[in-house]
N, C-alpha and C positions, 0 to 999 in steps of 0.2 A: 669289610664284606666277607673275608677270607674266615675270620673267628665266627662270623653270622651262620656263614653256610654251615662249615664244621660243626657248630651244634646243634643245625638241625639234621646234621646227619648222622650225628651218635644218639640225637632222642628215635628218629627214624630206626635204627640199627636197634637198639634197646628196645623200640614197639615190636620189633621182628623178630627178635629173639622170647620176648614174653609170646607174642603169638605164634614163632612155632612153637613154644613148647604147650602152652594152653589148645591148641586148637590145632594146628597142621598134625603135630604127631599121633593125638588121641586120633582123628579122623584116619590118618595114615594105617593106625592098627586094627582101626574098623573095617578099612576097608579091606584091611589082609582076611581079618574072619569070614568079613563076607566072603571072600575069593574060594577061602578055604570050606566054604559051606555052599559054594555054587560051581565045583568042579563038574556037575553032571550038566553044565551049561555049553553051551556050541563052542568048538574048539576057538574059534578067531577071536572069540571074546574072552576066554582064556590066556590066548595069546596075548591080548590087546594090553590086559588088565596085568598082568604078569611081566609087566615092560617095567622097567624102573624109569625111562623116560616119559613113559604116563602119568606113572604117580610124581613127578618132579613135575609136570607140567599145570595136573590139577591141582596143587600144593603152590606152585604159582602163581596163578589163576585166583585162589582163596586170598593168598597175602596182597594180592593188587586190589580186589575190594575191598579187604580194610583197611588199606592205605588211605585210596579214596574218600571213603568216607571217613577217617579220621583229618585227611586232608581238607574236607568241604568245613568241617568242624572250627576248623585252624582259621581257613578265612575267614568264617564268620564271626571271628575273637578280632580280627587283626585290619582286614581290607575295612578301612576306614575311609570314606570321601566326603568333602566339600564342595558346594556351588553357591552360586553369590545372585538369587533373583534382584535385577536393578528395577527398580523405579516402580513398584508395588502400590497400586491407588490404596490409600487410606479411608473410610468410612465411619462416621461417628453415628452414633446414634443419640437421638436428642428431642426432647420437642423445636421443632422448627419452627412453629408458628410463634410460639412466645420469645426463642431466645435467639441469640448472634454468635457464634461461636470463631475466635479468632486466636491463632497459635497454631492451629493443630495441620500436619505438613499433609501436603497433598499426595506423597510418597513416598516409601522408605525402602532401604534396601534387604532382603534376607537372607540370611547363609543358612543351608540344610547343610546339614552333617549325619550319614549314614551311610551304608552301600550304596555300592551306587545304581542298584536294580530299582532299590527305593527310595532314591530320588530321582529317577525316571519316572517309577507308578506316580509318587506325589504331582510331578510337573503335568503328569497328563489327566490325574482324578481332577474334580472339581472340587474348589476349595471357596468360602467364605473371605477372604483374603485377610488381611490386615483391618481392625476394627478396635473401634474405641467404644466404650459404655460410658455417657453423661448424663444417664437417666439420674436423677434426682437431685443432681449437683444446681446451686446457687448461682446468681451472678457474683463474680469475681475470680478471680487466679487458681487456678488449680490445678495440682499434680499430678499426672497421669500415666498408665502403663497401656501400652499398645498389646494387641493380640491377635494373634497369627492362627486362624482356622485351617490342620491339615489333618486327615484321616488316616493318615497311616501314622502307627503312634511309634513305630521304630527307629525313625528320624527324632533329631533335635534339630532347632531352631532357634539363632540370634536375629533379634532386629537392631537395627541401625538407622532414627534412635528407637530404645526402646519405651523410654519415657520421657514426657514432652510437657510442657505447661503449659496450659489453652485458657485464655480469658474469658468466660460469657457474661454477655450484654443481652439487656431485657430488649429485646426488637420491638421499634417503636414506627409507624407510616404518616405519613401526609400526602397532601394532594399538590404536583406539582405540573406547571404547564408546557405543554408540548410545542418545541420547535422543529424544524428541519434544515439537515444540509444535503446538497446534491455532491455524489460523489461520482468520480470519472468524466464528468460532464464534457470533457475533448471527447470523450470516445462518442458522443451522438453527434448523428448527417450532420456536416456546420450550415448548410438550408436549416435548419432545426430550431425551436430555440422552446426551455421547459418557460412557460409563460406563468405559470400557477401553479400550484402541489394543493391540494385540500384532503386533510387527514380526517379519517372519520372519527375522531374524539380530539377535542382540544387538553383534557387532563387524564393523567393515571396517576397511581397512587406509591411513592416508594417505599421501601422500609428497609429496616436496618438499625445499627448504634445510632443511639443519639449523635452522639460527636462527628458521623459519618455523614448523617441527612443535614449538620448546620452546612458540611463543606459544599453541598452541592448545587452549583450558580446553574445548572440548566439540564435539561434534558432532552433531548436530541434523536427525531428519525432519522437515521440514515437510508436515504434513498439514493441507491445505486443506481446508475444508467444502465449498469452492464447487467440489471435484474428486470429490464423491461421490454417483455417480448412486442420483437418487430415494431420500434418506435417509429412513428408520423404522424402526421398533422391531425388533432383531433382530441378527444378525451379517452386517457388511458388506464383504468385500474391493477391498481399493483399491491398483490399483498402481501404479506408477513415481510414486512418492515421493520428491522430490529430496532430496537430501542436501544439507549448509552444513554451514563449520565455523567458529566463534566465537572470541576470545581473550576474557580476560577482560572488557576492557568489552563486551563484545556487536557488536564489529566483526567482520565478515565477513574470513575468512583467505582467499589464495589461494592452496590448494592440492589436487592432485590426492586424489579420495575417489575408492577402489575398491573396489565399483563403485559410479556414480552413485547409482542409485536403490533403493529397496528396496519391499518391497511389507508390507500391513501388516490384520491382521481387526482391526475396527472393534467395539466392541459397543454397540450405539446403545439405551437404555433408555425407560420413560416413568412415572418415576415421579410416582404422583400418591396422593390422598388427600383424604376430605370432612371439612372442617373446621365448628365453627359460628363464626358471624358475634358477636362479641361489643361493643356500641354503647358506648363510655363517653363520657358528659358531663363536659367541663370546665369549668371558671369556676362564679360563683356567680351562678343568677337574682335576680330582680326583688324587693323586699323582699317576705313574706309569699307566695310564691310557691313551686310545687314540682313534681315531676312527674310526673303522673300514668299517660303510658304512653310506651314507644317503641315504636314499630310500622317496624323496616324492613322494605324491600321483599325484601331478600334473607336467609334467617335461617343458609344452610349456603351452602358455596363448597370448588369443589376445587382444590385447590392442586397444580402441576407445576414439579417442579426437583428438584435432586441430590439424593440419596436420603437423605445423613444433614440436611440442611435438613427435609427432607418425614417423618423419623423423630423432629425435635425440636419442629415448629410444632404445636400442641392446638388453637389457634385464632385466628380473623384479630380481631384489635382495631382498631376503629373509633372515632376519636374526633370530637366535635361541639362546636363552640363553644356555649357556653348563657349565656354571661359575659352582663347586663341583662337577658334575656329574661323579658318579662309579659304572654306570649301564644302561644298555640301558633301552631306554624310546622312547617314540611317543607324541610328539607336536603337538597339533590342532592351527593351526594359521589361523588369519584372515588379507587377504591379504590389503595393502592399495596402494591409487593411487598414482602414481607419478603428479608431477605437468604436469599441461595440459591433462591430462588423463581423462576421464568422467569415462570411463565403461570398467570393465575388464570382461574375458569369465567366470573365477571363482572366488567366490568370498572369498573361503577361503580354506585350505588343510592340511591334515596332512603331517606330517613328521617320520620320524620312522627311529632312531638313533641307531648303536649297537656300543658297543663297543667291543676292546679288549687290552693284554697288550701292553705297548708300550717300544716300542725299539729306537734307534739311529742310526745315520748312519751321517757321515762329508762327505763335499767336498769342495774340498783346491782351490785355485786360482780362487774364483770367483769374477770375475771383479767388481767395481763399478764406476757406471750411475749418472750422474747427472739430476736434473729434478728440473723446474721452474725456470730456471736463467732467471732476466733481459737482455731483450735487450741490446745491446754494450756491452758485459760482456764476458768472456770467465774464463774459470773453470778449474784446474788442481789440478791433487795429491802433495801435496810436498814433501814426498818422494815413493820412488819403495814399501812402506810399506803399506803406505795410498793409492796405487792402486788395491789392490786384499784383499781380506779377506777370513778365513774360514766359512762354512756355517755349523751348526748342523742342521739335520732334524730329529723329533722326530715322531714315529707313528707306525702303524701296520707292523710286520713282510712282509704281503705279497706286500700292498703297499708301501714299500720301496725299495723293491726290483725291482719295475720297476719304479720308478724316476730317472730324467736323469740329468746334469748339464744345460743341458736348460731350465728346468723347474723351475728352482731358479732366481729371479732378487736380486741381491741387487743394492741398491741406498741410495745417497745423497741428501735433499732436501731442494733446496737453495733460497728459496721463503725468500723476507727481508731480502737476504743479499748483501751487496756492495761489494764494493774493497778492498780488504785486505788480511789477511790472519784467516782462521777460526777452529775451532774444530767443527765437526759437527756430528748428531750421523747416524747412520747405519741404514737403512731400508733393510726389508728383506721378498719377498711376492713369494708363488710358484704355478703353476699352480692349483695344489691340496690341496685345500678347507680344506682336513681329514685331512692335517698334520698344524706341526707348525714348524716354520724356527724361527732361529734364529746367529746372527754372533757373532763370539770368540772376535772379533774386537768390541767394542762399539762406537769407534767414530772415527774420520781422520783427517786428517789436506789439509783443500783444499785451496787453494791461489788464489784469482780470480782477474782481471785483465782488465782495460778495451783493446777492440779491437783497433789494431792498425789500 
Protein backbone atom coordinates (compact mmCIF):
# COMPACT_ATOMS: atom_id res chain seq x y z
CA UNK A 1 0.00 0.00 0.00
CA UNK A 2 3.07 2.18 1.02
CA UNK A 3 4.76 1.84 -2.95
CA UNK A 4 0.75 2.41 -4.02
CA UNK A 5 0.49 5.58 -2.26
CA UNK A 6 4.11 6.94 -3.17
CA UNK A 7 3.46 6.80 -6.72
CA UNK A 8 0.48 8.37 -6.73
CA UNK A 9 2.17 10.91 -5.18
CA UNK A 10 5.16 11.66 -7.43
CA UNK A 11 2.59 11.33 -10.57
CA UNK A 12 0.50 14.06 -8.36
CA UNK A 13 3.92 15.98 -7.62
CA UNK A 14 5.05 15.83 -11.42
CA UNK A 15 1.15 17.08 -12.60
CA UNK A 16 2.07 20.15 -10.13
CA UNK A 17 5.05 20.85 -11.21
CA UNK A 18 3.90 20.70 -15.25
CA UNK A 19 1.01 22.86 -14.10
CA UNK A 20 2.79 25.46 -12.30
CA UNK A 21 4.94 25.93 -14.76
CA UNK A 22 2.19 25.63 -17.89
CA UNK A 23 -0.46 27.64 -16.25
CA UNK A 24 0.11 29.03 -12.54
CA UNK A 25 3.30 31.01 -13.70
CA UNK A 26 2.16 32.40 -17.11
CA UNK A 27 -1.23 33.50 -15.15
CA UNK A 28 1.20 34.72 -12.26
CA UNK A 29 2.97 37.30 -14.85
CA UNK A 30 -0.41 38.24 -16.19
CA UNK A 31 -1.53 39.05 -13.51
CA UNK A 32 1.58 41.27 -12.38
CA UNK A 33 0.87 43.34 -15.91
CA UNK A 34 -2.33 43.73 -15.11
CA UNK A 35 -1.38 45.29 -11.67
CA UNK A 36 1.12 47.02 -13.48
CA UNK A 37 -1.46 48.70 -15.91
CA UNK A 38 -4.27 49.16 -13.12
CA UNK A 39 -2.12 51.19 -10.65
CA UNK A 40 -4.78 54.28 -11.12
CA UNK A 41 -7.10 51.60 -9.50
CA UNK A 42 -8.46 52.22 -5.63
CA UNK A 43 -5.69 52.05 -3.31
CA UNK A 44 -7.09 48.63 -1.27
CA UNK A 45 -7.01 46.90 -4.25
CA UNK A 46 -3.66 47.76 -4.92
CA UNK A 47 -2.83 46.76 -1.69
CA UNK A 48 -4.89 43.49 -1.88
CA UNK A 49 -3.44 42.46 -5.38
CA UNK A 50 0.21 43.50 -4.43
CA UNK A 51 0.18 40.73 -1.29
CA UNK A 52 2.33 37.86 -2.24
CA UNK A 53 -0.21 35.88 0.02
CA UNK A 54 -2.90 36.55 -2.55
CA UNK A 55 -1.22 35.48 -5.40
CA UNK A 56 -0.09 32.22 -3.48
CA UNK A 57 -3.64 31.67 -2.62
CA UNK A 58 -5.24 32.09 -6.01
CA UNK A 59 -2.31 30.02 -7.41
CA UNK A 60 -3.85 27.48 -5.03
CA UNK A 61 -7.13 27.71 -5.60
CA UNK A 62 -6.20 27.03 -9.62
CA UNK A 63 -3.90 23.86 -8.81
CA UNK A 64 -6.92 22.34 -6.53
CA UNK A 65 -9.32 22.36 -9.69
CA UNK A 66 -7.09 20.69 -11.57
CA UNK A 67 -6.39 18.28 -9.27
CA UNK A 68 -10.02 17.61 -8.99
CA UNK A 69 -10.67 17.20 -12.15
CA UNK A 70 -7.88 15.29 -13.11
CA UNK A 71 -8.75 13.21 -9.98
CA UNK A 72 -12.72 12.70 -11.16
CA UNK A 73 -10.75 11.41 -14.38
CA UNK A 74 -8.75 8.68 -12.41
CA UNK A 75 -11.86 7.19 -10.80
CA UNK A 76 -13.54 6.85 -13.83
CA UNK A 77 -10.40 4.52 -15.16
CA UNK A 78 -10.19 2.69 -11.86
CA UNK A 79 -13.57 2.77 -9.24
CA UNK A 80 -14.68 -0.48 -10.80
CA UNK A 81 -17.93 -2.45 -8.92
CA UNK A 82 -19.85 -5.62 -8.91
CA UNK A 83 -23.42 -6.71 -7.89
CA UNK A 84 -24.99 -10.11 -8.11
CA UNK A 85 -29.14 -9.57 -9.14
CA UNK A 86 -30.31 -13.24 -7.67
CA UNK A 87 -33.19 -14.97 -9.18
CA UNK A 88 -33.92 -12.79 -12.40
CA UNK A 89 -37.42 -14.32 -14.15
CA UNK A 90 -36.55 -15.64 -17.50
CA UNK A 91 -38.95 -15.16 -20.66
CA UNK A 92 -38.94 -16.95 -23.95
CA UNK A 93 -40.40 -16.00 -26.57
CA UNK A 94 -42.23 -18.61 -28.90
CA UNK A 95 -45.29 -19.56 -30.46
CA UNK A 96 -47.37 -20.97 -27.47
CA UNK A 97 -50.03 -22.33 -28.94
CA UNK A 98 -48.16 -24.79 -31.30
CA UNK A 99 -45.22 -25.67 -29.14
CA UNK A 100 -43.98 -26.91 -25.32
CA UNK A 101 -41.01 -25.63 -24.42
CA UNK A 102 -38.96 -27.59 -21.52
CA UNK A 103 -35.27 -26.85 -20.15
CA UNK A 104 -35.30 -23.42 -20.04
CA UNK A 105 -34.70 -22.03 -16.07
CA UNK A 106 -37.31 -19.91 -14.59
CA UNK A 107 -34.36 -17.76 -13.21
CA UNK A 108 -30.96 -16.74 -13.41
CA UNK A 109 -28.70 -14.90 -11.67
CA UNK A 110 -26.77 -11.43 -12.98
CA UNK A 111 -23.67 -9.68 -12.11
CA UNK A 112 -23.32 -5.88 -13.29
CA UNK A 113 -20.03 -4.74 -13.52
CA UNK A 114 -19.46 -0.79 -13.55
CA UNK A 115 -19.57 2.16 -11.16
CA UNK A 116 -21.50 2.02 -9.02
CA UNK A 117 -23.73 5.21 -9.89
CA UNK A 118 -24.53 2.90 -12.80
CA UNK A 119 -25.55 0.30 -11.27
CA UNK A 120 -27.85 2.06 -9.22
CA UNK A 121 -29.45 3.98 -12.41
CA UNK A 122 -29.70 0.41 -14.06
CA UNK A 123 -31.37 -1.32 -10.70
CA UNK A 124 -33.87 1.60 -10.77
CA UNK A 125 -34.53 2.12 -15.04
CA UNK A 126 -36.76 -0.33 -16.22
CA UNK A 127 -35.40 -3.11 -17.93
CA UNK A 128 -36.83 -6.08 -20.42
CA UNK A 129 -35.07 -8.50 -18.00
CA UNK A 130 -33.65 -11.74 -19.03
CA UNK A 131 -35.08 -13.16 -22.48
CA UNK A 132 -34.68 -15.86 -24.85
CA UNK A 133 -35.55 -15.72 -28.81
CA UNK A 134 -37.14 -19.33 -30.10
CA UNK A 135 -38.84 -17.78 -32.81
CA UNK A 136 -38.23 -20.26 -35.62
CA UNK A 137 -36.61 -23.03 -33.97
CA UNK A 138 -37.92 -26.70 -34.58
CA UNK A 139 -39.04 -29.44 -32.31
CA UNK A 140 -36.03 -30.86 -30.76
CA UNK A 141 -32.90 -29.94 -28.48
CA UNK A 142 -31.40 -26.76 -28.93
CA UNK A 143 -28.76 -24.39 -27.84
CA UNK A 144 -29.27 -21.32 -26.60
CA UNK A 145 -27.89 -17.92 -25.26
CA UNK A 146 -29.88 -15.97 -22.77
CA UNK A 147 -30.07 -12.10 -22.99
CA UNK A 148 -30.09 -9.45 -20.64
CA UNK A 149 -32.11 -6.01 -21.67
CA UNK A 150 -30.33 -2.91 -19.77
CA UNK A 151 -30.17 0.67 -21.03
CA UNK A 152 -27.42 1.95 -19.71
CA UNK A 153 -24.68 0.60 -22.00
CA UNK A 154 -21.70 1.58 -19.54
CA UNK A 155 -22.28 -1.53 -17.57
CA UNK A 156 -21.22 -5.06 -18.47
CA UNK A 157 -23.07 -7.95 -17.65
CA UNK A 158 -22.57 -11.96 -16.79
CA UNK A 159 -25.45 -14.36 -16.62
CA UNK A 160 -25.40 -17.40 -14.72
CA UNK A 161 -26.21 -19.60 -17.00
CA UNK A 162 -25.61 -17.93 -19.82
CA UNK A 163 -26.67 -20.57 -22.18
CA UNK A 164 -28.98 -23.31 -21.68
CA UNK A 165 -30.48 -26.25 -23.74
CA UNK A 166 -34.26 -26.24 -24.05
CA UNK A 167 -36.19 -29.09 -25.69
CA UNK A 168 -39.45 -28.19 -27.85
CA UNK A 169 -42.42 -30.29 -28.21
CA UNK A 170 -45.15 -29.87 -30.79
CA UNK A 171 -48.24 -29.18 -28.04
CA UNK A 172 -50.83 -31.49 -28.52
CA UNK A 173 -54.91 -31.31 -26.23
CA UNK A 174 -57.55 -33.83 -25.48
CA UNK A 175 -60.48 -33.82 -23.71
CA UNK A 176 -60.23 -35.02 -20.23
CA UNK A 177 -63.04 -35.45 -17.42
CA UNK A 178 -63.53 -33.64 -14.36
CA UNK A 179 -63.39 -34.77 -10.83
CA UNK A 180 -63.36 -33.13 -7.31
CA UNK A 181 -61.69 -33.17 -4.01
CA UNK A 182 -62.86 -31.19 -0.87
CA UNK A 183 -60.06 -29.58 0.86
CA UNK A 184 -59.98 -28.44 4.68
CA UNK A 185 -63.18 -30.17 5.03
CA UNK A 186 -62.58 -30.18 9.50
CA UNK A 187 -62.47 -26.49 8.96
CA UNK A 188 -66.52 -26.46 8.18
CA UNK A 189 -69.51 -26.27 11.41
CA UNK A 190 -69.18 -30.24 12.24
CA UNK A 191 -73.56 -29.70 12.23
CA UNK A 192 -72.39 -29.36 8.35
CA UNK A 193 -71.94 -31.74 6.04
CA UNK A 194 -70.85 -30.90 1.87
CA UNK A 195 -73.90 -33.37 0.63
CA UNK A 196 -73.19 -32.70 -3.26
CA UNK A 197 -70.49 -30.49 -5.42
CA UNK A 198 -72.03 -30.07 -9.06
CA UNK A 199 -69.47 -28.45 -11.34
CA UNK A 200 -70.62 -26.57 -14.19
CA UNK A 201 -68.86 -28.50 -17.04
CA UNK A 202 -68.05 -32.11 -16.66
CA UNK A 203 -64.81 -31.80 -19.34
CA UNK A 204 -61.93 -29.43 -20.32
CA UNK A 205 -59.43 -29.73 -22.60
CA UNK A 206 -55.44 -30.33 -21.59
CA UNK A 207 -52.51 -29.70 -23.65
CA UNK A 208 -49.07 -30.03 -23.60
CA UNK A 209 -46.11 -32.93 -24.75
CA UNK A 210 -47.43 -35.78 -25.87
CA UNK A 211 -45.53 -37.98 -23.38
CA UNK A 212 -46.85 -35.43 -20.60
CA UNK A 213 -51.02 -35.81 -21.50
CA UNK A 214 -50.26 -40.17 -21.70
CA UNK A 215 -49.18 -39.62 -17.79
CA UNK A 216 -52.11 -37.97 -16.82
CA UNK A 217 -54.73 -40.45 -14.67
CA UNK A 218 -57.16 -37.47 -13.69
CA UNK A 219 -57.84 -34.10 -13.27
CA UNK A 220 -59.20 -32.55 -10.31
CA UNK A 221 -61.24 -29.24 -8.78
CA UNK A 222 -59.95 -28.50 -5.87
CA UNK A 223 -62.71 -27.07 -3.85
CA UNK A 224 -61.69 -25.45 -0.73
CA UNK A 225 -63.91 -25.02 2.47
CA UNK A 226 -61.89 -22.17 3.40
CA UNK A 227 -63.07 -20.34 -0.22
CA UNK A 228 -66.65 -20.66 0.73
CA UNK A 229 -68.36 -17.60 1.92
CA UNK A 230 -70.36 -17.95 5.13
CA UNK A 231 -71.10 -21.91 4.63
CA UNK A 232 -74.95 -23.38 5.77
CA UNK A 233 -77.43 -25.29 4.95
CA UNK A 234 -78.51 -24.78 1.64
CA UNK A 235 -77.23 -24.46 -2.02
CA UNK A 236 -73.94 -22.52 -2.42
CA UNK A 237 -72.12 -21.15 -5.56
CA UNK A 238 -68.52 -21.01 -5.61
CA UNK A 239 -66.23 -19.85 -8.13
CA UNK A 240 -63.04 -19.96 -9.73
CA UNK A 241 -62.01 -23.23 -8.71
CA UNK A 242 -58.64 -24.23 -9.72
CA UNK A 243 -58.08 -26.87 -11.61
CA UNK A 244 -54.70 -29.65 -11.23
CA UNK A 245 -53.92 -32.47 -12.98
CA UNK A 246 -52.60 -35.75 -11.32
CA UNK A 247 -50.55 -39.03 -12.80
CA UNK A 248 -51.09 -41.87 -11.18
CA UNK A 249 -49.21 -41.63 -8.02
CA UNK A 250 -50.90 -38.42 -7.04
CA UNK A 251 -48.16 -36.10 -8.52
CA UNK A 252 -48.99 -32.85 -9.80
CA UNK A 253 -48.49 -32.75 -13.94
CA UNK A 254 -47.47 -29.71 -15.70
CA UNK A 255 -49.68 -29.05 -18.10
CA UNK A 256 -51.85 -26.40 -19.63
CA UNK A 257 -55.85 -27.01 -18.30
CA UNK A 258 -58.35 -25.13 -20.38
CA UNK A 259 -59.71 -23.22 -18.89
CA UNK A 260 -58.16 -22.86 -15.47
CA UNK A 261 -61.03 -22.58 -13.34
CA UNK A 262 -64.51 -23.75 -13.16
CA UNK A 263 -67.27 -22.83 -10.98
CA UNK A 264 -69.19 -25.30 -9.04
CA UNK A 265 -73.20 -25.43 -6.67
CA UNK A 266 -72.25 -26.66 -3.47
CA UNK A 267 -75.22 -28.46 -1.62
CA UNK A 268 -74.35 -27.98 2.08
CA UNK A 269 -76.83 -30.22 4.33
CA UNK A 270 -77.41 -30.70 8.18
CA UNK A 271 -78.24 -33.91 8.92
CA UNK A 272 -79.19 -34.67 12.30
CA UNK A 273 -81.40 -36.83 14.52
CA UNK A 274 -82.30 -37.69 18.47
CA UNK A 275 -80.95 -40.65 19.71
CA UNK A 276 -81.34 -42.27 23.36
CA UNK A 277 -78.22 -42.43 25.48
CA UNK A 278 -77.76 -46.20 26.26
CA UNK A 279 -75.19 -46.77 29.55
CA UNK A 280 -73.66 -50.30 29.57
CA UNK A 281 -71.36 -51.58 32.52
CA UNK A 282 -68.44 -53.48 31.93
CA UNK A 283 -66.42 -55.78 34.30
CA UNK A 284 -67.63 -57.55 37.25
CA UNK A 285 -68.35 -55.70 40.71
CA UNK A 286 -67.54 -56.22 44.19
CA UNK A 287 -68.39 -59.91 45.36
CA UNK A 288 -72.13 -59.93 46.69
CA UNK A 289 -72.70 -56.71 44.88
CA UNK A 290 -75.03 -55.41 42.11
CA UNK A 291 -76.65 -52.54 40.64
CA UNK A 292 -79.16 -50.86 41.66
CA UNK A 293 -79.67 -47.74 39.28
CA UNK A 294 -77.98 -45.79 36.72
CA UNK A 295 -78.97 -42.43 36.60
CA UNK A 296 -77.07 -40.26 33.67
CA UNK A 297 -77.17 -36.99 33.41
CA UNK A 298 -77.94 -36.97 29.70
CA UNK A 299 -80.78 -39.66 28.67
CA UNK A 300 -81.35 -38.35 24.56
CA UNK A 301 -78.35 -36.71 22.29
CA UNK A 302 -78.65 -35.53 18.77
CA UNK A 303 -76.29 -36.66 16.52
CA UNK A 304 -74.98 -34.62 13.21
CA UNK A 305 -73.08 -36.17 10.21
CA UNK A 306 -73.58 -37.80 6.71
CA UNK A 307 -76.81 -38.85 6.17
CA UNK A 308 -76.42 -42.53 5.80
CA UNK A 309 -74.26 -42.66 9.34
CA UNK A 310 -77.31 -40.62 10.91
CA UNK A 311 -79.76 -43.24 8.90
CA UNK A 312 -77.86 -46.28 10.67
CA UNK A 313 -76.98 -44.95 14.42
CA UNK A 314 -80.48 -45.99 17.02
CA UNK A 315 -78.51 -45.08 19.68
CA UNK A 316 -75.17 -43.67 21.44
CA UNK A 317 -73.64 -46.59 23.83
CA UNK A 318 -71.88 -45.55 26.65
CA UNK A 319 -69.75 -47.72 28.52
CA UNK A 320 -68.42 -47.49 32.35
CA UNK A 321 -65.89 -49.25 34.08
CA UNK A 322 -67.67 -51.23 37.10
CA UNK A 323 -64.55 -54.00 37.14
CA UNK A 324 -64.18 -54.15 41.92
CA UNK A 325 -66.74 -51.68 42.42
CA UNK A 326 -68.41 -52.04 46.31
CA UNK A 327 -69.84 -48.61 46.41
CA UNK A 328 -71.62 -46.20 44.67
CA UNK A 329 -69.88 -43.75 42.70
CA UNK A 330 -70.52 -40.87 39.79
CA UNK A 331 -68.52 -41.18 36.51
CA UNK A 332 -67.73 -38.10 34.47
CA UNK A 333 -67.37 -39.27 31.03
CA UNK A 334 -66.49 -37.82 27.81
CA UNK A 335 -68.74 -38.82 25.11
CA UNK A 336 -66.95 -39.97 21.61
CA UNK A 337 -68.28 -40.04 18.02
CA UNK A 338 -69.31 -42.77 16.24
CA UNK A 339 -67.92 -43.13 12.80
CA UNK A 340 -69.58 -40.78 10.32
CA UNK A 341 -70.76 -38.59 13.10
CA UNK A 342 -69.12 -34.94 13.12
CA UNK A 343 -71.06 -33.30 16.22
CA UNK A 344 -72.92 -34.56 19.05
CA UNK A 345 -75.50 -32.06 21.16
CA UNK A 346 -73.35 -32.90 24.38
CA UNK A 347 -70.32 -33.45 24.61
CA UNK A 348 -69.76 -35.27 27.82
CA UNK A 349 -72.03 -36.39 31.13
CA UNK A 350 -72.16 -37.85 34.21
CA UNK A 351 -73.28 -40.82 35.28
CA UNK A 352 -74.30 -41.75 38.90
CA UNK A 353 -74.20 -45.39 39.87
CA UNK A 354 -75.77 -46.81 43.22
CA UNK A 355 -75.41 -49.90 44.27
CA UNK A 356 -77.04 -52.58 46.38
CA UNK A 357 -76.96 -56.31 47.66
CA UNK A 358 -77.35 -58.62 45.13
CA UNK A 359 -79.56 -61.65 45.01
CA UNK A 360 -80.64 -64.50 42.40
CA UNK A 361 -83.37 -65.63 40.81
CA UNK A 362 -83.23 -68.81 37.75
CA UNK A 363 -85.44 -69.39 34.85
CA UNK A 364 -85.61 -72.84 33.33
CA UNK A 365 -86.37 -73.58 29.60
CA UNK A 366 -84.98 -70.82 27.99
CA UNK A 367 -84.67 -71.56 24.47
CA UNK A 368 -81.62 -71.19 22.47
CA UNK A 369 -81.09 -68.96 18.99
CA UNK A 370 -78.95 -69.29 16.66
CA UNK A 371 -77.08 -66.27 15.06
CA UNK A 372 -74.66 -65.52 12.12
CA UNK A 373 -74.91 -68.99 10.18
CA UNK A 374 -73.74 -69.05 6.69
CA UNK A 375 -75.84 -68.95 3.90
CA UNK A 376 -76.95 -72.65 2.56
CA UNK A 377 -76.60 -73.73 6.13
CA UNK A 378 -79.11 -74.85 8.45
CA UNK A 379 -78.57 -75.35 12.41
CA UNK A 380 -80.11 -77.78 14.95
CA UNK A 381 -79.75 -78.92 18.76
CA UNK A 382 -78.56 -82.54 18.80
CA UNK A 383 -80.27 -83.42 21.54
CA UNK A 384 -83.69 -82.20 23.46
CA UNK A 385 -80.70 -81.08 26.05
CA UNK A 386 -78.84 -78.84 23.76
CA UNK A 387 -82.30 -77.01 23.16
CA UNK A 388 -83.24 -75.12 26.21
CA UNK A 389 -81.01 -74.13 29.13
CA UNK A 390 -81.17 -72.56 32.53
CA UNK A 391 -80.70 -68.97 32.95
CA UNK A 392 -79.22 -67.43 36.51
CA UNK A 393 -80.03 -63.75 36.92
CA UNK A 394 -77.99 -62.02 39.53
CA UNK A 395 -79.04 -58.37 40.89
CA UNK A 396 -81.16 -56.01 43.05
CA UNK A 397 -83.94 -57.52 45.10
CA UNK A 398 -86.46 -54.96 43.41
CA UNK A 399 -85.33 -55.41 39.89
CA UNK A 400 -85.68 -58.80 39.79
CA UNK A 401 -88.62 -58.94 40.83
CA UNK A 402 -90.13 -57.43 37.68
CA UNK A 403 -87.99 -59.38 35.06
CA UNK A 404 -89.76 -61.60 32.78
CA UNK A 405 -88.62 -64.63 30.70
CA UNK A 406 -88.61 -62.36 27.69
CA UNK A 407 -86.34 -60.25 28.80
CA UNK A 408 -83.62 -63.05 28.67
CA UNK A 409 -82.05 -64.14 24.94
CA UNK A 410 -79.78 -66.80 25.12
CA UNK A 411 -77.90 -67.84 21.90
CA UNK A 412 -75.38 -69.75 19.86
CA UNK A 413 -72.98 -68.01 17.69
CA UNK A 414 -71.95 -69.67 14.62
CA UNK A 415 -70.04 -67.25 12.76
CA UNK A 416 -66.83 -69.76 11.03
CA UNK A 417 -68.54 -72.50 11.49
CA UNK A 418 -69.48 -75.28 8.59
CA UNK A 419 -70.95 -78.57 8.45
CA UNK A 420 -70.56 -80.77 11.08
CA UNK A 421 -71.27 -81.19 14.22
CA UNK A 422 -69.88 -78.69 17.04
CA UNK A 423 -69.72 -77.76 20.83
CA UNK A 424 -70.24 -74.32 21.08
CA UNK A 425 -70.58 -72.01 24.11
CA UNK A 426 -73.75 -70.13 25.44
CA UNK A 427 -74.44 -66.64 25.09
CA UNK A 428 -76.73 -64.95 27.44
CA UNK A 429 -77.82 -61.00 27.20
CA UNK A 430 -81.24 -59.37 28.85
CA UNK A 431 -83.01 -56.42 28.35
CA UNK A 432 -81.63 -54.87 31.55
CA UNK A 433 -78.30 -53.36 31.43
CA UNK A 434 -78.14 -53.50 35.91
CA UNK A 435 -78.24 -57.24 35.81
CA UNK A 436 -75.82 -59.95 34.73
CA UNK A 437 -77.19 -63.24 33.08
CA UNK A 438 -75.52 -66.05 32.98
CA UNK A 439 -76.40 -70.10 31.73
CA UNK A 440 -76.02 -73.45 34.07
CA UNK A 441 -75.27 -74.82 30.49
CA UNK A 442 -71.86 -73.58 29.08
CA UNK A 443 -71.97 -75.03 25.82
CA UNK A 444 -74.25 -77.36 23.36
CA UNK A 445 -73.85 -79.42 20.68
CA UNK A 446 -75.32 -78.01 17.53
CA UNK A 447 -75.10 -80.15 14.01
CA UNK A 448 -75.34 -77.95 11.09
CA UNK A 449 -76.17 -79.11 7.76
CA UNK A 450 -76.20 -78.01 4.40
CA UNK A 451 -79.89 -77.10 2.99
CA UNK A 452 -81.45 -79.48 0.94
Amino acid sequence: MKKIGRLFFNIFHRLYLIIDKLIITPITRLILKIMELSKNLAKSIDRLSGKKSTLLIISLCLAFVVFMFIDNESNVMIDQYAEILYDQPVSAVYNEESYVIEGLPKAVDITLIGQRRHIFLAKQSPSKGVTVDLTGLKPGTHKVSLKYSQRLKSLDYKLDPSTVNVTIYEKESENRVITYDILHQDKLDTKLYINNVEIDRTEVIIKGAKYKLEKVASVRALLDVNNIPYPKAGDITVKDIPLVAYDTDGKIMDVEIVPKTVAANVNITSPSKEIPVRVIPTGNLAFGKSIKSINPSVTTITVYGEQDAINDIQQLDVEIDVEGLEKDKTYNVTLKKPKGITELSSKSMTINVTLANSSTKEFKDISISTRNLADGLVAQAASDEDRKVTVVVSGSDDILENIKETDITAYVDLKDYGVGTHEVDVVVTGTDLKLTYSSKTKKVKIVISEKN
